[in-house]
N, C-alpha and C positions, 0 to 999 in steps of 0.2 A: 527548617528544611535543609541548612547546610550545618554541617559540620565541621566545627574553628578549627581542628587541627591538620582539613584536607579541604584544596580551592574545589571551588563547585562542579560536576562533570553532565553533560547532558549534550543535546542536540545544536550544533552551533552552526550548520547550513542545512537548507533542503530545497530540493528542486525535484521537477515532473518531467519526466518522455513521458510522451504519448505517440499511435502511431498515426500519420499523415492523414487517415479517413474515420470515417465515422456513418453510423444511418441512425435517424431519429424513430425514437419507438412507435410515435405515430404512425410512421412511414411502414414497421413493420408489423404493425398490430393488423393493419388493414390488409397488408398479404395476407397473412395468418386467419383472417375472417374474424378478427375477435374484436370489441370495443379497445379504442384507447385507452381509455379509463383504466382499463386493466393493467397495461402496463405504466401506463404515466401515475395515477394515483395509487394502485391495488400493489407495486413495485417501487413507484416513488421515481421511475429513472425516465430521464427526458433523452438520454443519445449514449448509444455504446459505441465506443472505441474497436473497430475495428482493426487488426493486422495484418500487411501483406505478404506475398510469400518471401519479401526479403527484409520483413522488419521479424525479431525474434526475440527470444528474451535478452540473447547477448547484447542486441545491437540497443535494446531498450535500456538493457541496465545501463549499458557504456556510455551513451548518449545522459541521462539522467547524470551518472557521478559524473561526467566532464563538465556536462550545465552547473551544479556543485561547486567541482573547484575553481573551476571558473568565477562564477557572479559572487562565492566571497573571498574571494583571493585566498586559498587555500593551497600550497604551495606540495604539489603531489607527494614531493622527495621526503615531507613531514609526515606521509600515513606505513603507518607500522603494522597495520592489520585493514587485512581486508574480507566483508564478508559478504555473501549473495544468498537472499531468504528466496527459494523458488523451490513451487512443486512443478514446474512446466518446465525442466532444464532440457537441455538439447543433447544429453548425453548421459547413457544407467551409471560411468564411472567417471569421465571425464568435466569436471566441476565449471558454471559458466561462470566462477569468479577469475580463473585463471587463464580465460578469452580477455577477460574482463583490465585482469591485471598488467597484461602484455600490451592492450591496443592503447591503457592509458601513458602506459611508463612505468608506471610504478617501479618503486627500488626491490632491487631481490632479494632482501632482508623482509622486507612485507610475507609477515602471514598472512594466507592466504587460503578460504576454503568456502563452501556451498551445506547451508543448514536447510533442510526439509524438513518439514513438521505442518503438511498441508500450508494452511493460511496462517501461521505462529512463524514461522520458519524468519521471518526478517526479526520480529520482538525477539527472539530466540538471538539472533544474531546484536541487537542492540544491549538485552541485558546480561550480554556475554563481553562486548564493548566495555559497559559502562565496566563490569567487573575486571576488566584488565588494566584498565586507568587507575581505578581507586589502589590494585594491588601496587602498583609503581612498575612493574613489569615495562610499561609505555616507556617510559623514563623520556616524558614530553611529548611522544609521539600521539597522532590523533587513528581513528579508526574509521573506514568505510563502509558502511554498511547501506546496502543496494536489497531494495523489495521489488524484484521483479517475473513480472507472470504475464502469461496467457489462456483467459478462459473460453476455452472451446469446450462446447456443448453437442453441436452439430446443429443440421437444418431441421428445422420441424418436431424439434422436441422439445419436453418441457422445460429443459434447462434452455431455450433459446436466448430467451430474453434477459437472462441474467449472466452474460455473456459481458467481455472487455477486455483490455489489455495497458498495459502501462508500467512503468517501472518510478518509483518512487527514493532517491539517495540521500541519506542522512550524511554528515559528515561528525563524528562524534567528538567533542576534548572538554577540557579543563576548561574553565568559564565562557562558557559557551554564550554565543549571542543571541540564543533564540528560545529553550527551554532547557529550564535544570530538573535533572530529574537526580531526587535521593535514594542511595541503596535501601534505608530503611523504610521506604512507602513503596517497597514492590513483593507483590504476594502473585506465589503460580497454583497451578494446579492441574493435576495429570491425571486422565480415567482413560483404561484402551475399551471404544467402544467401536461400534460400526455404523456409524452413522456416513460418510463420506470415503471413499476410497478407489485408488483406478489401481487394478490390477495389471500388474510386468505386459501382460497381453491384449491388455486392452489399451484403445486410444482413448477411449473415453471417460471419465469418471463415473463409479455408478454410485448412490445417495437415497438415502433413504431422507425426505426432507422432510417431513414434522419430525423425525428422530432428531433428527441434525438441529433443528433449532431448540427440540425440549433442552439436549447436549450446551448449547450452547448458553442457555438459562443457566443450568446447573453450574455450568464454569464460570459464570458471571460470578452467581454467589460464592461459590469457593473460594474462588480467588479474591477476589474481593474483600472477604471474612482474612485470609491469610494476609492481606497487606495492611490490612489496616485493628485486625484485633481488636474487635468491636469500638472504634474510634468513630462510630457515625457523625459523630459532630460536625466534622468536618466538611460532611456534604454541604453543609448550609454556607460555607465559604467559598465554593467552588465557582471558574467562572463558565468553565464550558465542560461536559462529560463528553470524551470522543470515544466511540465502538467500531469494531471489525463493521465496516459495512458491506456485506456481499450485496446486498440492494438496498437499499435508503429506507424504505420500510421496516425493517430489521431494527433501525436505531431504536422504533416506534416501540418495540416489543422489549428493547436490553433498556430503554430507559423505565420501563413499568415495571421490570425485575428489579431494578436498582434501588426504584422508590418503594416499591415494596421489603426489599431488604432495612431501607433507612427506617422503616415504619413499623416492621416486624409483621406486617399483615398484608394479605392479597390486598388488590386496587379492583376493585370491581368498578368498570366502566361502564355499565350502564348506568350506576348511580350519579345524580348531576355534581354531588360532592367529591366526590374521586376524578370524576372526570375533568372539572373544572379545575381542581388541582393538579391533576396530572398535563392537562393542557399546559397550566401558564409554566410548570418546571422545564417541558419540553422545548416550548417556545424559549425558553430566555434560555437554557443548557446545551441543548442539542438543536435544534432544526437551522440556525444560522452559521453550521458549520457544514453544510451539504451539500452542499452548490458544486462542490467541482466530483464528490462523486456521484452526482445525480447525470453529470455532462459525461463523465469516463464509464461507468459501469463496475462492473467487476473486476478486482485485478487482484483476488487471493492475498497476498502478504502485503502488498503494499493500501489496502482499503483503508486501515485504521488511520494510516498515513496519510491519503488525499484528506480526511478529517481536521490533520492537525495541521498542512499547509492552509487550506480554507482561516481556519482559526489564524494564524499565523500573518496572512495574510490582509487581516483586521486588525490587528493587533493594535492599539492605545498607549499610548504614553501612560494613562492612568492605570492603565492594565499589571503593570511592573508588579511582580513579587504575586502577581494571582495565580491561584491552584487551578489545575485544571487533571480529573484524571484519565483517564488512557486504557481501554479493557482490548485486548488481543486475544482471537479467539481461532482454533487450528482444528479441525476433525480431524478424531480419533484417538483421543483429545488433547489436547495441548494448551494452557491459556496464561495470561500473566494481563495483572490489573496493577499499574502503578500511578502516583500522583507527580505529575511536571508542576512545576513555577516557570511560570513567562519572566525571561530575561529583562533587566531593564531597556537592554538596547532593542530588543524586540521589533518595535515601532519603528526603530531607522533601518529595519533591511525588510520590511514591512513587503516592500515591492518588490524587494527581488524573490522573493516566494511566491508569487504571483505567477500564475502560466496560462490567465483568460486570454491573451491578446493570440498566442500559439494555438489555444482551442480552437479560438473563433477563426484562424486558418486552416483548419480542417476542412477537409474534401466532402461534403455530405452526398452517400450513395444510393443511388436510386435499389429497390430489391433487387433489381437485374445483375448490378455490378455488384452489391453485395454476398450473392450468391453465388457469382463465381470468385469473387475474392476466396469465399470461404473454403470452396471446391479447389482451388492451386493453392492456396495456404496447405491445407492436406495431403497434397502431390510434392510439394518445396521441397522437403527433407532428403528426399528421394531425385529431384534435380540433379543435373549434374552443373547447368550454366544458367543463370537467370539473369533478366535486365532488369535492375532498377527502376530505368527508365520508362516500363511497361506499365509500372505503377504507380506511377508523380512521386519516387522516390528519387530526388536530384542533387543533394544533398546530405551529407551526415555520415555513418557508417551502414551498411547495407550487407548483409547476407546471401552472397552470387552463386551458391551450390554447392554442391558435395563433390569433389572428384579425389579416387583412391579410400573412400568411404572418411575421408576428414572435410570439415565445413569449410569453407573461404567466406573471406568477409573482406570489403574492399569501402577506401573512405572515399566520398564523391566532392564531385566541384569545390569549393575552396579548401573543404576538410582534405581534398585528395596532397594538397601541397603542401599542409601542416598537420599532419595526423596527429601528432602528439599533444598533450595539454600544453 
C-alpha cells in the first residue's frame, strides 16, 4: 500500500459538529401519520440533526476543523491548503472556506477554496489533498479539508425524512495517524445525468430518486472497476467497506452492488443462498459502522465520513495495516472509490474520534419546536439580528444576521474571549 520512495499520506485527524438539536424519527413518523417502521427500518435512521437559524454551514464547518486541531494537536500555522466540500454554501460566489479561514486564523499563504460536486464535493476536496502532498508542492505542509452541509427538504415532503446537518474535518499529512490512503487504489468516475439538482431559483432541491440511486449503483461499479483494475481479490481482505450514506439503507443496496461486482453475477435475495451470504458480508463489512449516521442523518458530503469516524472510532490494536475501502458518491454524477489502511496508531486516538457523549447532549424536539425551527431556519438568511440565545445556542460560533447584505458571525461564552485556535 505504501510507496518506499514517498512517506505514507492519508487522514491523520477527524472530528464532528453537529447542531445543538435533533427530533427522533419516531417522534416524526407519528406526525406524519405513517408507521415508524418506515422510517426507523424502511430508512434505517433513528434521529436527524436538526439546524437553527444561527447554526449554518460556516459555523458547522468552523466548529468541526477547530474540534480537529484542537483534540490532535495540530498546529494551525502548519495547514497550507484549505478546502470546504458543500453544496448548501451560504453564498453563489463568496466561498465558506474563507469564513472558515479567517474565524480559525489560518496563515494567508493557505490556499484556500470551496469544491461543489453535490455529495462528492469534500472526496473531491480530499483526493485533491492527497495530490498536493504527494506532488511535494506541500513542502511539509498539511491540508484541511471540511464536509459541510445542510439538508433541507422542507415540511411534509417526501424528502422530510431524510433530512440533517453536520460538518465532518479531516485534517490531511504525511504519516498520518488514523488512515493511509494510496494514490494507486483511487478510481473516479464522471456521467452528467439528472438524477439530483437544485436550480439558481430554487431553495429546494428537486431528485428524481429511483433515478438517483440506479445513478449511484452505476458509479459504484465504475469506479470501483477504475480503482482497482479487476483486483477483486482484495475484497476478501477488507475490514470494513464504507458508502455515501444519504440514509443507512442505502449501504444495504451499495453493498449488494459491490458483492455482485466481486462475483460477476446479480445476488438474488429471495434465494436463502445469496441471502444468507449477503447477510453475513454485510453484518461483519458494513452495518457496524452506522451508528453515528443513523443518529445525524443526512449531511451530503460529509456521510461517507460519519461512516469512517464510526469505524475509527472502534478501531483495534489488531486492526493496524487493515484495508478498508471508501466509495463517494455526488449526483450528477461524480464518484471516487478508494482503498485506506488503518494506521497503526489508530487505536490510541480511538477516542478522540468519538462525538457520542456531544450527541447524547442534544436537545431532543418535540414536532411543535421542530417545525418552527425549520420555519425561521428559512427566514435566517434574510434576518438582519438574531439571538443565539433564543435557541440553546450559548456557546461556539453562531450566525447573528445579515446587515448591509454580508453575514456576521459572533463567538459566544468562553469562545467569545479566545476566538482563535
Amino acid at each position: 500500500m505504501t510507496d518506499s520512495h514517498h512517506p505514507p499520506v492519508g487522514i491523520d485527524a477527524l472530528a464532528l459538529a453537529c447542531p445543538k438539536a435533533f427530533i427522533a424519527m419516531d417522534t416524526l413518523a407519528e406526525a406524519r401519520g405513517v408507521p415508524s417502521a418506515k422510517y426507523t427500518q424502511g430508512l434505517g435512521q433513528e434521529k436527524m440533526a436538526i439546524a437553527s437559524p444561527v447554526e449554518d454551514t460556516v459555523t458547522l464547518a468552523t466548529a468541526a476543523a477547530r474540534r480537529a486541531l484542537e483534540t490532535f494537536d495540530v498546529d494551525p500555522q502548519s495547514i497550507g491548503t484549505l478546502i470546504v466540500g458543500t453544496e448548501t454554501g451560504v453564498d453563489h460566489s463568496k466561498p465558506v472556506a474563507v469564513y472558515v479561514h479567517e474565524l480559525l486564523g489560518l496563515p494567508e499563504r493557505c490556499r484556500t477554496f470551496e469544491t461543489k460536486h453535490a455529495c462528492y464535493g469534500a472526496s473531491a476536496g480530499l483526493t485533491t489533498s492527497l495530490d498536493w502532498i504527494a506532488s511535494g508542492r506541500a513542502r511539509g505542509q498539511k491540508a484541511l479539508v471540511i464536509a459541510a452541509d445542510i439538508a433541507s427538504y422542507g415540511l411534509n415532503t417526501p424528502g422530510e425524512p431524510t433530512q440533517g446537518a453536520g460538518a465532518v474535518a479531516m485534517v490531511i499529512g504525511e504519516h498520518p495517524r488514523l488512515l493511509r490512503i494510496h494514490p494507486n487504489t483511487i478510481g473516479d468516475y464522471t456521467r452528467q445525468v439528472m438524477d439530483f439538482w437544485r436550480p439558481l431559483y430554487s431553495k429546494y432541491a428537486l431528485a428524481d430518486g429511483h433515478y438517483s440511486i440506479e445513478c449511484y449503483l452505476e458509479a459504484l461499479a465504475g469506479a470501483r472497476a477504475a480503482a482497482l483494475d479487476g483486483g477483486d481479490e482484495v475484497f476478501d481482505e477488507l475490514l470494513a467497506c464504507l458508502y455515501h450514506v444519504p440514509f443507512v439503507k442505502m449501504a444495504h443496496k451499495a453493498h449488494r452492488k459491490e458483492l455482485e461486482c466481486v462475483h460477476h453475477r446479480p445476488f438474488d435475495l429471495d434465494t436463502a443462498d445469496d441471502q444468507a451470504r449477503f447477510d453475513a458480508s454485510y453484518q461483519r463489512l458494513v452495518a457496524p459502522w452506522l451508528s453515528l449516521n443513523a443518529q445525524v442523518g443526512n449531511i451530503y458530503t460529509g456521510s461517507l465520513y460519519l461512516a469512517l469516524m464510526d469505524l475509527i472510532r472502534q478501531s483495534q490494536a489488531s486492526w493496524a495495516d487493515r484495508r478498508v475501502s471508501l466509495f463517494s458518491y455526488g449526483s450528477g454524477c461524480g464518484a471516487t472509490y478508494m482503498l485506506g489502511q488503518i494506521a497503526p496508531s489508530a487505536h490510541q486516538w480511538a477516542g478522540h474520534c468519538d462525538p457520542q457523549a456531544d450527541l447524547d447532549q442534544r436537545r431532543r424536539l418535540s414536532v411543535g419546536e421542530y417545525e418552527a425551527m425549520i420555519a425561521a431556519f428559512e427566514r435566517a438568511e434574510r434576518a438582519e439580528k438574531l439571538d443565539p440565545s433564543d435557541w440553546g445556542v450559548l456557546e461556539g460560533l453562531a450566525y447573528v444576521g445579515t446587515q448591509d447584505h454580508q453575514r456576521q458571525y459572533r463567538w459566544l461564552g468562553r469562545d467569545a474571549l479566545t476566538p482563535a485556535v
